[in-house]
VOBA-1610 file (N, C-alpha, C; in pm, whole numbers, padded with zeros to 5 digits, always signed):
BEGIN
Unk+02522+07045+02693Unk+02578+07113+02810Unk+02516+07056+02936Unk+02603+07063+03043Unk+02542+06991+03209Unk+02580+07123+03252Unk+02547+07173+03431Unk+02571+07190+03479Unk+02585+07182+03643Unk+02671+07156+03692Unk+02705+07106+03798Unk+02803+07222+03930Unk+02703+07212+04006Unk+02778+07314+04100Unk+02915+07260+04198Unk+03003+07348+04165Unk+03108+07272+04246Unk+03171+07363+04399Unk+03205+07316+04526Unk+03239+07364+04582Unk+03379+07368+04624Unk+03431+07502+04675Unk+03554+07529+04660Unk+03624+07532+04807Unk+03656+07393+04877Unk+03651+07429+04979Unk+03764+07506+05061Unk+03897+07560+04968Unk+03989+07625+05053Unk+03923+07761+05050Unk+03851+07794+04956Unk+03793+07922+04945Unk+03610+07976+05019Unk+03542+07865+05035Unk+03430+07817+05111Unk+03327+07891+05032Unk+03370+07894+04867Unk+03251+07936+04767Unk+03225+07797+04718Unk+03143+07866+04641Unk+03062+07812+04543Unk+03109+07816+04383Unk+03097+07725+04293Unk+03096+07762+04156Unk+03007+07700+04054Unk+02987+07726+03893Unk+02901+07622+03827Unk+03007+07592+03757Unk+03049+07450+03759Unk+03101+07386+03647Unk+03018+07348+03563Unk+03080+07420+03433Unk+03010+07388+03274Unk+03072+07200+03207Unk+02988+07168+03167Unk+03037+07034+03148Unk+03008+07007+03007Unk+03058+06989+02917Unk+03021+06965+02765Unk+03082+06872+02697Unk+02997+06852+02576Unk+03032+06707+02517Unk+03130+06805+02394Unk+03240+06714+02380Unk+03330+06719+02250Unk+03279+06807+02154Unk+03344+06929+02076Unk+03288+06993+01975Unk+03195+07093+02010Unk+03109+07134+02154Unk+03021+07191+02158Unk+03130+07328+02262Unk+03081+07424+02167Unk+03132+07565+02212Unk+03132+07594+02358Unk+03224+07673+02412Unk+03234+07723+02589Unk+03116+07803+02590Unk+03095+07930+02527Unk+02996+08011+02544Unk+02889+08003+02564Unk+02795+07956+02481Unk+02698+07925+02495Unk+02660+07828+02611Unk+02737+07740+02648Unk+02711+07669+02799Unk+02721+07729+02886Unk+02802+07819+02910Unk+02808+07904+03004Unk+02690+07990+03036Unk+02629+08047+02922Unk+02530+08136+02932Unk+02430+08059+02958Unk+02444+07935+02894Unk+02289+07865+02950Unk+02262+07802+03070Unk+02399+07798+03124Unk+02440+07711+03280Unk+02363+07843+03375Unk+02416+07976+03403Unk+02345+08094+03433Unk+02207+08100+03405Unk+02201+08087+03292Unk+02002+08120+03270Unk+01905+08072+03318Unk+01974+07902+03330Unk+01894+07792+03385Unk+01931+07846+03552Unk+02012+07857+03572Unk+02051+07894+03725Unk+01927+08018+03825Unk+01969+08110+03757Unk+01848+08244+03808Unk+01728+08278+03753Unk+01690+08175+03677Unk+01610+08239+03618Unk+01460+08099+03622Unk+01525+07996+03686Unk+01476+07885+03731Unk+01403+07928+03879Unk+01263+07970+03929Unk+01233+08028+03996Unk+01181+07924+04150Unk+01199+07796+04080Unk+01132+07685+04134Unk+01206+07658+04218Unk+01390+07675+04201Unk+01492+07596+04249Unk+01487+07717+04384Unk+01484+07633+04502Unk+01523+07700+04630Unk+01643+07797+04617Unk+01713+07764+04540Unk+01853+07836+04541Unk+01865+07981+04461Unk+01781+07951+04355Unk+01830+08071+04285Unk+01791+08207+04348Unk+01733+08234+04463Unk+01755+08356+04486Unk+01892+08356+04567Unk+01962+08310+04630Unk+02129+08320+04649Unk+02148+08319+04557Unk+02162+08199+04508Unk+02264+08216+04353Unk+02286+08371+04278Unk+02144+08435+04269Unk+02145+08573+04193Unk+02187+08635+04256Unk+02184+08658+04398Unk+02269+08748+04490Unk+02413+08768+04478Unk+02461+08591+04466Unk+02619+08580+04493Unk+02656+08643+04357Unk+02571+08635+04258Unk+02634+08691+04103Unk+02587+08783+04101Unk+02541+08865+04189Unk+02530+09046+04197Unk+02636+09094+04285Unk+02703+08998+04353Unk+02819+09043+04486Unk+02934+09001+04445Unk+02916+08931+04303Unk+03033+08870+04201Unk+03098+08753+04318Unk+03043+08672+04347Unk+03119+08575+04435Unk+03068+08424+04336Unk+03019+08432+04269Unk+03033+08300+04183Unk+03082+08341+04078Unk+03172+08213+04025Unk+03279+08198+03896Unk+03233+08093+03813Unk+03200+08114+03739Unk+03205+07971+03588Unk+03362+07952+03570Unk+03316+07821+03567Unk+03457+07721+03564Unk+03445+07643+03486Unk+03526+07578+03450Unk+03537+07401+03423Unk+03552+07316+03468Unk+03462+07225+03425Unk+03521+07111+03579Unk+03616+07053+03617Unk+03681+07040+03698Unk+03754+07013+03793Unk+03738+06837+03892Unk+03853+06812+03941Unk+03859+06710+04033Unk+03774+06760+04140Unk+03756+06874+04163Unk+03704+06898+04274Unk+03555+06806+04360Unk+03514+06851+04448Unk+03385+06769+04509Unk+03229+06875+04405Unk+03230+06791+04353Unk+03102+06817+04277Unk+02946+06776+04312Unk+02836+06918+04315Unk+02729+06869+04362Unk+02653+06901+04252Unk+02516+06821+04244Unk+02427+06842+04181Unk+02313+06877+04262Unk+02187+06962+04187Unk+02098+07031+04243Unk+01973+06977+04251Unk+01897+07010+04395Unk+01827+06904+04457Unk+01681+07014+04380Unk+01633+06919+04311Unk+01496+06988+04290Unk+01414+06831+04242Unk+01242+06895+04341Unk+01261+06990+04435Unk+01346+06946+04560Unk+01354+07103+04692Unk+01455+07083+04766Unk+01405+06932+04903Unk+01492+06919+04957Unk+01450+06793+05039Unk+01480+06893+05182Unk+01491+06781+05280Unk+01485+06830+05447Unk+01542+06794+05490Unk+01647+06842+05567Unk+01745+06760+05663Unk+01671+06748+05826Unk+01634+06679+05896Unk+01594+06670+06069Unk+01721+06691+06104Unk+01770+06792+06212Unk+01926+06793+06248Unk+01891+06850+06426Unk+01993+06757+06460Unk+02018+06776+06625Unk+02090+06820+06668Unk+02142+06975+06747Unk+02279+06997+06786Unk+02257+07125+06833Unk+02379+07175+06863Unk+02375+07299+06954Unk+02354+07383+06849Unk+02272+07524+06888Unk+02231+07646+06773Unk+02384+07658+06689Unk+02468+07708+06808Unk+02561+07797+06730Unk+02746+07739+06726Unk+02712+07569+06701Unk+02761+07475+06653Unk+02818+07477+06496Unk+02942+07475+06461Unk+02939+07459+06335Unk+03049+07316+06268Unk+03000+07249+06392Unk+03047+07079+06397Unk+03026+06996+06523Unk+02996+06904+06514Unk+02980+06832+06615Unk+02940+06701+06599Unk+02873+06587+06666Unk+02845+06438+06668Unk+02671+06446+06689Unk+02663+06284+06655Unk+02501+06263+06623Unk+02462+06282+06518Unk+02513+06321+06421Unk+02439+06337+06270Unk+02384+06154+06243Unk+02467+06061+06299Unk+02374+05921+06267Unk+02231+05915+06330Unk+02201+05984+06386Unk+02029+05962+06446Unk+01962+06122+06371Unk+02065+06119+06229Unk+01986+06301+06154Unk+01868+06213+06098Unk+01781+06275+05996Unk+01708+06223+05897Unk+01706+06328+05839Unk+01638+06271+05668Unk+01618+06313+05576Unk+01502+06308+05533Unk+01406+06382+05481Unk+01298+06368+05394Unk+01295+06405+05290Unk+01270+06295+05141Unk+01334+06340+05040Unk+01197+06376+04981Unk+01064+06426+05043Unk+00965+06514+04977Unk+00961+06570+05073Unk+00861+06696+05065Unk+00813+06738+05174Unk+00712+06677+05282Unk+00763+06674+05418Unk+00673+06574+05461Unk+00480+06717+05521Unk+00503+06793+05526Unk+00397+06875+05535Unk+00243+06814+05465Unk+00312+06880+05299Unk+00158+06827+05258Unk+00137+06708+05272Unk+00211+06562+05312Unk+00157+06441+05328Unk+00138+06414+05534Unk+00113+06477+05531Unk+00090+06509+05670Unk-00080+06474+05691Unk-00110+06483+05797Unk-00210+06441+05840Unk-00271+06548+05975Unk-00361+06665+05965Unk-00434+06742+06050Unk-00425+06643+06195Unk-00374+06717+06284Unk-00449+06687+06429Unk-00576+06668+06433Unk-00698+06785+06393Unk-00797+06723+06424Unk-00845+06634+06296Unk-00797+06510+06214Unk-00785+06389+06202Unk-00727+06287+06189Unk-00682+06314+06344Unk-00654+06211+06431Unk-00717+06119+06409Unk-00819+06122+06466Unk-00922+06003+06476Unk-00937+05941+06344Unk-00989+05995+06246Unk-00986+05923+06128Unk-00837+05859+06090Unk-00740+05850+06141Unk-00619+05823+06130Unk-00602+05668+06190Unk-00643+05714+06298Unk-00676+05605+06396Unk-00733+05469+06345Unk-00856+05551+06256Unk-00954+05435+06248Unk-00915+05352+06106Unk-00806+05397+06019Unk-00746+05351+05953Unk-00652+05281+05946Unk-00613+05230+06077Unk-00505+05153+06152Unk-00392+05234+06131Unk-00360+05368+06115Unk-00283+05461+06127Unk-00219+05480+06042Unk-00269+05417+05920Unk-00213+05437+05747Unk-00283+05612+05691Unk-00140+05717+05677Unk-00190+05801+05634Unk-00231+05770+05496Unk-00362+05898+05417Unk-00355+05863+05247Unk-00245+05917+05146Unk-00087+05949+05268Unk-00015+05934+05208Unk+00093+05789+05181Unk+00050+05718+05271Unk+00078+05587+05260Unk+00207+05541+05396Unk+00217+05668+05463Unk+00284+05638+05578Unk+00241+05591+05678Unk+00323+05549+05825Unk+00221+05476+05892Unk+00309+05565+06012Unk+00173+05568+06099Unk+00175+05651+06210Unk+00267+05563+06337Unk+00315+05615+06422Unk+00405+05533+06507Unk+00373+05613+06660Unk+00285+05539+06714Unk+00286+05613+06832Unk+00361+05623+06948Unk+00448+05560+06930Unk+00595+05573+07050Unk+00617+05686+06982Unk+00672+05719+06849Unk+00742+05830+06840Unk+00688+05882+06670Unk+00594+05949+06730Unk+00563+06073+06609Unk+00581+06233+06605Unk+00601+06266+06489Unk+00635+06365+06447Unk+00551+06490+06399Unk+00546+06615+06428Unk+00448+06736+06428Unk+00569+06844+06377Unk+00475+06906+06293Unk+00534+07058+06229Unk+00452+07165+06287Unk+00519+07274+06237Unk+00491+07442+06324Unk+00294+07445+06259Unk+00278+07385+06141Unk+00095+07416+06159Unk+00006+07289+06252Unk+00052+07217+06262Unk-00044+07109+06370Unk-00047+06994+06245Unk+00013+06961+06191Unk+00006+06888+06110Unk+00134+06708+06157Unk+00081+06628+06208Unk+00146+06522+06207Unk+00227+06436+06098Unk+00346+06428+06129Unk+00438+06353+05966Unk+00518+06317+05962Unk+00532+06213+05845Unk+00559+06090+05849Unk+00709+06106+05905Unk+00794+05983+05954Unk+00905+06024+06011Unk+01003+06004+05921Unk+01081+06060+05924Unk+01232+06070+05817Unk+01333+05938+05809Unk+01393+05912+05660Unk+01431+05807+05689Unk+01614+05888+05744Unk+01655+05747+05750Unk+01821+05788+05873Unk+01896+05840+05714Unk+01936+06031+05787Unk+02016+06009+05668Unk+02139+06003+05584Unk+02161+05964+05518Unk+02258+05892+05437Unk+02432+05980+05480Unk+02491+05881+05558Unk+02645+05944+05555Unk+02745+05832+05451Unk+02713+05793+05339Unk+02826+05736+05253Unk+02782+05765+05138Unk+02888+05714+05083Unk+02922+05745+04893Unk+02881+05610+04844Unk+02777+05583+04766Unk+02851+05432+04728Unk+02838+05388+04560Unk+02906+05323+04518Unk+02923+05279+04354Unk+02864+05143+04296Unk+02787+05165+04245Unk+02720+05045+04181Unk+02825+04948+04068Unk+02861+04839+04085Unk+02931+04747+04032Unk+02897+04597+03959Unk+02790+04629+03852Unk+02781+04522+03829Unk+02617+04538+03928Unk+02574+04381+03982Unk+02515+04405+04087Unk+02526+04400+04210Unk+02631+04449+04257Unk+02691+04476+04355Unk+02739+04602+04383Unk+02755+04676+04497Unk+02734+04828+04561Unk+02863+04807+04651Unk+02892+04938+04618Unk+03065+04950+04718Unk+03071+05065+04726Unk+03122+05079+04865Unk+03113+05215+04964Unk+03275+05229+04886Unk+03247+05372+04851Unk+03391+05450+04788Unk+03410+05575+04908Unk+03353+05636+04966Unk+03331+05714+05115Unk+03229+05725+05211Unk+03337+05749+05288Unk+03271+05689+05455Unk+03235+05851+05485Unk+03185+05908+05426Unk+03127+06046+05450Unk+03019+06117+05333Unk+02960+06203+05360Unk+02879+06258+05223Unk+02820+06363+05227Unk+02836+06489+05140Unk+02801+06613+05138Unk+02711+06667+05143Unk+02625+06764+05200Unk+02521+06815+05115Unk+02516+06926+05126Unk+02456+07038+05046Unk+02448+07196+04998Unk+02329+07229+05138Unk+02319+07281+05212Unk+02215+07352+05287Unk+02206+07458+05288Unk+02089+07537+05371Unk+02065+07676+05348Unk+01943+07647+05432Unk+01930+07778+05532Unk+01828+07842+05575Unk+01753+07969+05539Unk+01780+07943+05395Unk+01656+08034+05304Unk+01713+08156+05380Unk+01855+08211+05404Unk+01832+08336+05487Unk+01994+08373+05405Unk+02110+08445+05497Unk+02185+08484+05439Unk+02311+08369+05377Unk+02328+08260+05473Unk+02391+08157+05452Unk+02369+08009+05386Unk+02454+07962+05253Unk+02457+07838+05253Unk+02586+07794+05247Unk+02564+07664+05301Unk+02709+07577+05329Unk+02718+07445+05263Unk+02815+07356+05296Unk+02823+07262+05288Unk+02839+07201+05416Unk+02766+07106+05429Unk+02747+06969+05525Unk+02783+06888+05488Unk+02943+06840+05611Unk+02978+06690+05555Unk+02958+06601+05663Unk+02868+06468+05619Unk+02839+06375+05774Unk+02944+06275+05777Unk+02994+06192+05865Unk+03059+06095+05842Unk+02960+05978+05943Unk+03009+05835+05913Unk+02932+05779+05900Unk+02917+05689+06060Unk+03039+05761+06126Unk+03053+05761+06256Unk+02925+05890+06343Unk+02928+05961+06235Unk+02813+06108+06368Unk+02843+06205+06334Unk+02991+06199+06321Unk+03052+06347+06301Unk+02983+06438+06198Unk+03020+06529+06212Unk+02963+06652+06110Unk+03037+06800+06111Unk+02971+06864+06035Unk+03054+06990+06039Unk+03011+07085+05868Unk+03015+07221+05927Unk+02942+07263+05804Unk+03091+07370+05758Unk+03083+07368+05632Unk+03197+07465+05557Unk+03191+07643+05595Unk+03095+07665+05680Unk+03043+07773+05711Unk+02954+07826+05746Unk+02946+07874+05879Unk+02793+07937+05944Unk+02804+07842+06040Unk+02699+07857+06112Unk+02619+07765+06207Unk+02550+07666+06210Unk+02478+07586+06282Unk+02388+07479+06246Unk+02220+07585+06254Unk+02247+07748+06311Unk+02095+07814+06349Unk+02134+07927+06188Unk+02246+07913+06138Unk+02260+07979+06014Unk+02174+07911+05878Unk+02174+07792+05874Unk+02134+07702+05777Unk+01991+07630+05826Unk+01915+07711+05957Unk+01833+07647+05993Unk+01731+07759+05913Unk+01576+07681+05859Unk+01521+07717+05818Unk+01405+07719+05919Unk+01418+07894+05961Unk+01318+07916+06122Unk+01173+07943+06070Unk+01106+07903+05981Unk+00964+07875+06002Unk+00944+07732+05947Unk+00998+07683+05980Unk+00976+07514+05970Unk+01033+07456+06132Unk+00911+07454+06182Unk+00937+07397+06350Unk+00874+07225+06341Unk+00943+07198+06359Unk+00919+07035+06431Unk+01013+06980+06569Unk+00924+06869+06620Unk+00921+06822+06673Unk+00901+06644+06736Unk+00971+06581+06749Unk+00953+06406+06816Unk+00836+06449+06971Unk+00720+06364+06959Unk+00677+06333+07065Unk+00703+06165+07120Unk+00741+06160+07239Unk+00726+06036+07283Unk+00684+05974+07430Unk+00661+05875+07458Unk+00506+05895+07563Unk+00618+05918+07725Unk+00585+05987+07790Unk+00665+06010+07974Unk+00635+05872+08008Unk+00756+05808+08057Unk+00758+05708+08107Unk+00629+05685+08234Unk+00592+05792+08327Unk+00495+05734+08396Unk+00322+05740+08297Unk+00324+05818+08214Unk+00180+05808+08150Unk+00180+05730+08084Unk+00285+05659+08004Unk+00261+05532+07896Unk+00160+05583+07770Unk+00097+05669+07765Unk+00024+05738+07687Unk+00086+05843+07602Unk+00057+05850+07520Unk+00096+06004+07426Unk+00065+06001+07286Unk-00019+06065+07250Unk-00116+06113+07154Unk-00110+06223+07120Unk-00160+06281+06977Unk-00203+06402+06919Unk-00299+06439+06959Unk-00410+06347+07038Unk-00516+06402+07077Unk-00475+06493+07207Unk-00380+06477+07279Unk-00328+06602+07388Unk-00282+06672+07342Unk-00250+06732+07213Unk-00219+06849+07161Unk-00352+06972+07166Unk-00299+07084+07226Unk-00399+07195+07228Unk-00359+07283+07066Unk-00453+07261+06996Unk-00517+07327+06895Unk-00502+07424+06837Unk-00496+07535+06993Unk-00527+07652+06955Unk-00380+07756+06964Unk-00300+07637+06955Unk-00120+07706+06975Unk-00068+07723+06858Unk-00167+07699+06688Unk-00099+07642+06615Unk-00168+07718+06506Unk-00086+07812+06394Unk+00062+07781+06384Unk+00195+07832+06462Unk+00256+07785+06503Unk+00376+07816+06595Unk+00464+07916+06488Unk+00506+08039+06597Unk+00623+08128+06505Unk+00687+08106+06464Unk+00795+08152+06350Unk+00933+08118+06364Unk+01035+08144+06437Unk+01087+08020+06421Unk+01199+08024+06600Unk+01145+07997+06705Unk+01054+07951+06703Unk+00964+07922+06852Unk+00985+07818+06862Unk+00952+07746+07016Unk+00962+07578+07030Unk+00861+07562+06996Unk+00847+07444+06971Unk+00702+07358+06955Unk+00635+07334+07083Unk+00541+07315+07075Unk+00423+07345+07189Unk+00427+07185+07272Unk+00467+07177+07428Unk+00417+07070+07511Unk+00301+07003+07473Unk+00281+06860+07465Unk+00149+06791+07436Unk+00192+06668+07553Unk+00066+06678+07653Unk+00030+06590+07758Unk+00037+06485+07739Unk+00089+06345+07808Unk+00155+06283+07873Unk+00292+06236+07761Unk+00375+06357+07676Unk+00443+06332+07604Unk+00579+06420+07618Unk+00698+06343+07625Unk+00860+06355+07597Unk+00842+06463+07460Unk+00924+06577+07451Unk+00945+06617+07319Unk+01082+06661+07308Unk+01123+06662+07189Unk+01259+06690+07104Unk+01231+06761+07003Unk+01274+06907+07015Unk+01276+06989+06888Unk+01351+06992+06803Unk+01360+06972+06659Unk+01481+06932+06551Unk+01464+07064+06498Unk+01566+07150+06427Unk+01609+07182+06310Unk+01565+07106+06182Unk+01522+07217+06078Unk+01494+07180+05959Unk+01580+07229+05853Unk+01635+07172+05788Unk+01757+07249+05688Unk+01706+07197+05560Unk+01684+07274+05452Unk+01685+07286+05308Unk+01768+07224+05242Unk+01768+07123+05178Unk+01905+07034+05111Unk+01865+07083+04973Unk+01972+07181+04884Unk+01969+07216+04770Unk+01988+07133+04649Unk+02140+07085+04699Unk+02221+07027+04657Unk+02299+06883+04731Unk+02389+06811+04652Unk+02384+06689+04717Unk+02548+06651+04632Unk+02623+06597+04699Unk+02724+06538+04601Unk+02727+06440+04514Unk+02803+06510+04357Unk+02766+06422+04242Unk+02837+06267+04316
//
């Protein structure tokens, strides 16, 4: 048995498609597609998931042509730029992704300096960029996200071919809403439902620092200390002679098969 979550988009649910090999009974996949589902405590999702199957809004199915996702464990991070209460718009090509968490490979403000003196190789193996680095809601500096992914593509042999110029992913702000996010590979975007501040996950604050054109300077060492950890929903805290950009953090559950 597989299971694979599929989304329904004239209806803007959710479902699990049961997937089975020849000869092997409906039932029992079904029940085990569910078990593994809520009862999997690890997966970001399953506390929705158990909700939507206490509010009876998920259906076991079969699979279908439909757009099929599979489940992101563990969950990854979307960086997203746009208006709060947006539920489409442009720029998703300058989004990123972090496909661990970038937190624990993060690096303390106050070691900085030891950062420094390492030619700015964290001992997570990232490298610090001082035009433009990156800070979360505890004071923790990290690594920057790679650009992320708006296509489909099919491996051929050894050769790779774009089959869509767009690509899905399951989000959620750990709160009442998850959607689907589709990017295209132009900017565009747009979520199957909610907002871009619906699917934002508000105690995960970050931020781009980058140096004010007249100081030429900008460092973690001008970060004040004692602002940190930042609330949820709060901006991130000004740091001296530095440009900042506050991103959205979104939970990527799921991802298209």
């Amino acid at each position: 048995c597989s299971c694979v979550y599929v989304y329904h988009s004239e209806e803007a649910s959710m479902s699990i498609a049961v997937q089975r090999t020849q000869g092997v009974a409906r039932r029992p996949c079904v029940w085990q597609c569910l078990a593994m589902t809520i009862l999997d405590r690890r997966a970001a999702l399953s506390g929705a998931v158990a909700a939507a199957v206490a509010h009876g809004s998920i259906k076991v199915v079969d699979a279908d042509d439909k757009p099929k996702f599979k489940r992101v464990s563990p969950i990854q991070f979307i960086a997203a730029l746009g208006e709060a209460d947006a539920s489409f718009g442009t720029g998703a090509d300058t989004w990123g992704l972090w496909r661990e968490d970038p937190g624990p490979r993060g690096v303390w403000l106050s070691k900085f300096k030891q950062l420094e003196s390492r030619g700015g190789k964290a001992p997570a193996g990232w490298i610090f960029d001082q035009n433009q680095w990156w800070l979360e809601e505890h004071g923790l500096i990290m690594e920057k996200p790679e650009v992320l992914p708006a296509r489909k593509f099919v491996r051929e042999g050894e050769n790779v071919r774009v089959i869509a110029r767009q690509k899905r992913y399951v989000v959620t702000g750990d709160r009442e809403v998850t959607s689907v996010l589709t990017v295209h590979d132009d900017g565009r975007w747009e979520l199957s439902k909610g907002t871009l501040y619906d699917v934002t996950h508000l105690p995960c604050r970050s931020a781009i620092y980058t140096p004010l054109a007249e100081s030429g300077s900008c460092t973690p060492t001008g970060a004040d200390r004692s602002v940190f950890p930042v609330r949820p929903g709060a901006l991130m805290p000004q740091v001296q002679g530095c440009a900042k950009q506050d991103w959205a953090v979104l939970f990527v559950v799921g991802v298209e098969a």
